[in-house]
N, C-alpha and C positions, 0 to 999 in steps of 0.2 A: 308198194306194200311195206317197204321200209319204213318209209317216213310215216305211214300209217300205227305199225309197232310204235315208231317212238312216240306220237301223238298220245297213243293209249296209256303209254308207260307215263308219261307225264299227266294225263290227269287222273290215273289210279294211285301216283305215288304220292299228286298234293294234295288227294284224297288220306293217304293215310300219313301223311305228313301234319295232315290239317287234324285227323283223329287224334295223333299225337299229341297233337299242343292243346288239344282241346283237353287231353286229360289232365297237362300238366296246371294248365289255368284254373281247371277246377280244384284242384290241389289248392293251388295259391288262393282260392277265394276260401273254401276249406280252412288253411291256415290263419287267412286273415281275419276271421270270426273266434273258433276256437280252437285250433290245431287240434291236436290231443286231452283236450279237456272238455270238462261238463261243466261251468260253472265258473263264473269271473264276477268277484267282489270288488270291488271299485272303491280307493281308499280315498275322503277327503281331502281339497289341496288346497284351502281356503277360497276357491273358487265359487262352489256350492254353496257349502256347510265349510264351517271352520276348521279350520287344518287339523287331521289326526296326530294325539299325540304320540312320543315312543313309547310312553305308556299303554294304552288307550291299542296301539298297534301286538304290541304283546297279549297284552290281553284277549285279545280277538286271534291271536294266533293259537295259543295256548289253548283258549276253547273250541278252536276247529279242529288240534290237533284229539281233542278229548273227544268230540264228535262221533259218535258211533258212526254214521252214516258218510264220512268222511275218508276216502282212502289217504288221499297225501293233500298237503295244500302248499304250495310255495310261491313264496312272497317273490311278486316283480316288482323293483323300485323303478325310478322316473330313467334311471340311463339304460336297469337292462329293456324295460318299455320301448325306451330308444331305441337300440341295439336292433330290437325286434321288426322293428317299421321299418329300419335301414335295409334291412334282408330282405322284406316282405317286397321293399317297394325300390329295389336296386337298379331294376329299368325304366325307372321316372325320378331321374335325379333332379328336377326342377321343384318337383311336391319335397322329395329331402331336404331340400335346402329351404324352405318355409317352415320347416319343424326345428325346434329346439327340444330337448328333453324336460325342461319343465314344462312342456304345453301338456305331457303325457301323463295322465295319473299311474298312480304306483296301484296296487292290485295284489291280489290272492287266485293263484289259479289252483282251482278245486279237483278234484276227483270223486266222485260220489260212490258208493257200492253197487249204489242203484238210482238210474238217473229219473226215475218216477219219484224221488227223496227229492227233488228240487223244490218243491214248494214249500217242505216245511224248513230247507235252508231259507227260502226269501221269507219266510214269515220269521223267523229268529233274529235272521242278521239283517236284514234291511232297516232297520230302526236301530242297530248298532253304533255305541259312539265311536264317529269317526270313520263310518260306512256311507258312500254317498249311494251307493246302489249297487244293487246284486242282479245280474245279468244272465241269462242260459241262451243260446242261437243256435240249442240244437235245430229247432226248425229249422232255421232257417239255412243251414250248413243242407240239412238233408234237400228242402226243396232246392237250392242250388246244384246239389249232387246229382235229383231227379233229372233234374232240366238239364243238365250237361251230359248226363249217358243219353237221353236223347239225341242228342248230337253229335253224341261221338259214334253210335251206335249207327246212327244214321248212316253217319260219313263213310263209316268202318263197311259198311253192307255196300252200298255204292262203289266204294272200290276196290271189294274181293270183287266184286261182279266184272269193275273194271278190268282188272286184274287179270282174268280167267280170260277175257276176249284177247287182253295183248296177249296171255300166253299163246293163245290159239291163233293167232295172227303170227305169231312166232313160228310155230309150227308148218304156218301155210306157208310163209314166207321162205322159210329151208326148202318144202316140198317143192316150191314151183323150181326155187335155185337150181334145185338138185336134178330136177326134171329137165329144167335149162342145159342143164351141163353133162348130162346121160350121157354123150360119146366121148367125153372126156375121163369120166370117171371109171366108164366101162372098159377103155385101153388103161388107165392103171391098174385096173384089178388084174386085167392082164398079165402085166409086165410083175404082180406080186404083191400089190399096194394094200395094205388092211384096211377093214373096214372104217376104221376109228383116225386112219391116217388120212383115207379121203373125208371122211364128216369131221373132221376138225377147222378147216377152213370156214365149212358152213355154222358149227357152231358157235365159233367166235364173230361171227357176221350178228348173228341173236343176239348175243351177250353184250358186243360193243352199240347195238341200238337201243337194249333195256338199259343201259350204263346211262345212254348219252340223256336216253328218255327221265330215268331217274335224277342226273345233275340238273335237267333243265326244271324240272318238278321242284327240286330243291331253291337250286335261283329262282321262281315265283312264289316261294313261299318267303325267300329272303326278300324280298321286294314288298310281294305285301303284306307278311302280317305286321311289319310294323308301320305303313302306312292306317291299314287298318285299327291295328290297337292306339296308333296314337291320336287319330280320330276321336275313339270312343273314350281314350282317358281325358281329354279334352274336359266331355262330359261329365264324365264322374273320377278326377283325378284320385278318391280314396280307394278306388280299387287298384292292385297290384296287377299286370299284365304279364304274359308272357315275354319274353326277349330276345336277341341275337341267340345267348348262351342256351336258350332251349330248341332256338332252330338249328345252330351247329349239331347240336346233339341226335337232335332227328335225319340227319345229311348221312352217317355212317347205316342208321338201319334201311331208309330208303333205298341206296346202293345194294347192301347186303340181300333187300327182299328181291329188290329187281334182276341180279343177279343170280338170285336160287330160280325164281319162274324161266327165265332163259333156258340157266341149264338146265331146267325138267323139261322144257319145252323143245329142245333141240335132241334131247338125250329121245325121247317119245319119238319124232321126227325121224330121227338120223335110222332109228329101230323100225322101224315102219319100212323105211327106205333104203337099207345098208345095202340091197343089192342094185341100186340104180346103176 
């Protein structure tokens, strides 16, 4: 029944281990479109169209800044562009190192009052000198956001469910312990022993198998999401992944949840059974 708890606690924990990352990758896909912004103007690099002058770039500032429809607009040149990809994409240092900062145009990230205002920016500025194009992904942010609470949603439901069994597995596991051990327990109450001082063995027997159940949930997650994610970047190396630094991050709450179900699960237990 042991080894049962801890089976449960490992795949309700890489269940929510895996809800985890799943939120944070949507994040990064989020970010990599348009973080916090509604609107990305795309500045000539002689690439396209011929290079935006500093003139020509004032200008176009000046009138975004005049822009009723406009809340803030701030100019990204080609390094902080850089800058940006380097964060985004810090767990695929092979794609970093094929980028230089002049590959990246320089931009205006927008703000709008009201993001139904975006057409009559692309109709203004999109034929601007020194504009190679004017870009919006709110769609596109949102159906990736749609299709990721799917999933996380999913995962998330699957392992409170999990979740619920190891507790209850937990609990049965004490019960039979504690049933096992009736003539042992019943000469200490004897001899004075409190209740909390015989269920304390049994409940640290719970806690050390939701522990061990959670580290090994953790070590499969370290294993394969980046077997996994390195897979899929394979395929589409411009999307940013998830990495190490977000599954460590996930390793302290895994413990901490499998550790509260224990101790409710033994606390319920031990309360049921103080008089064994």
């Amino acid at each position: 029944m042991t080894i049962s708890v801890v089976l449960a606690v490992v795949v309700s924990m890489a269940l929510f281990g895996g809800s985890f990352l799943m939120t944070k990758q949507v994040d990064r896909l989020s970010s990599l479109f348009i973080g916090q912004i509604d609107t990305l103007i795309y500045l000539c690099d002689g690439r396209e169209c011929p290079e935006i002058t500093e003139a020509q770039r004032l200008a176009l500032e000046q009138e975004l800044l005049n822009e009723p429809h406009v809340v803030t607009a701030t100019y990204i040149d080609k390094q902080a562009a850089y800058e940006r990809f380097v964060e985004l994409f810090e767990n695929q240092p092979d794609l970093v190192e094929t980028v230089v900062p002049e590959a990246l145009p320089a931009s205006y990230d927008i703000k709008l009052t009201d993001p139904d205002k975006f057409e009559l920016v692309l109709s203004k500025y999109s034929d601007w000198p020194g504009v190679e194009s004017v870009f919006d992904q709110r769609e596109i942010v949102d159906q990736i956001q749609s299709v990721g609470s799917v999933f996380q949603v999913g995962s998330l439901a699957i392992a409170i469910v999990q979740l619920i069994a190891a507790g209850v597995l937990v609990t049965m596991t004490i019960q039979v312990t504690a049933f096992a051990r009736r003539d042992q327990t019943a000469i200490m109450k004897l001899v004075g022993a409190s209740n909390w001082y015989i269920g304390l063995p049994f409940m640290l027997e719970g806690i050390i198998a939701c522990l061990v159940g959670a580290l090994i949930a953790w070590g499969v997650l370290w294993v394969l999401v980046p077997i996994g994610t390195g897979f899929v970047s394979e395929q589409i190396p411009w999307v940013p992944f998830v990495g190490t630094k977000d599954i460590l991050r996930a390793g302290p709450l895994l413990v901490l949840i499998a550790t509260a179900v224990a101790v409710v699960s033994s606390t319920i237990a031990l309360y049921r059974h103080a008089d064994v």
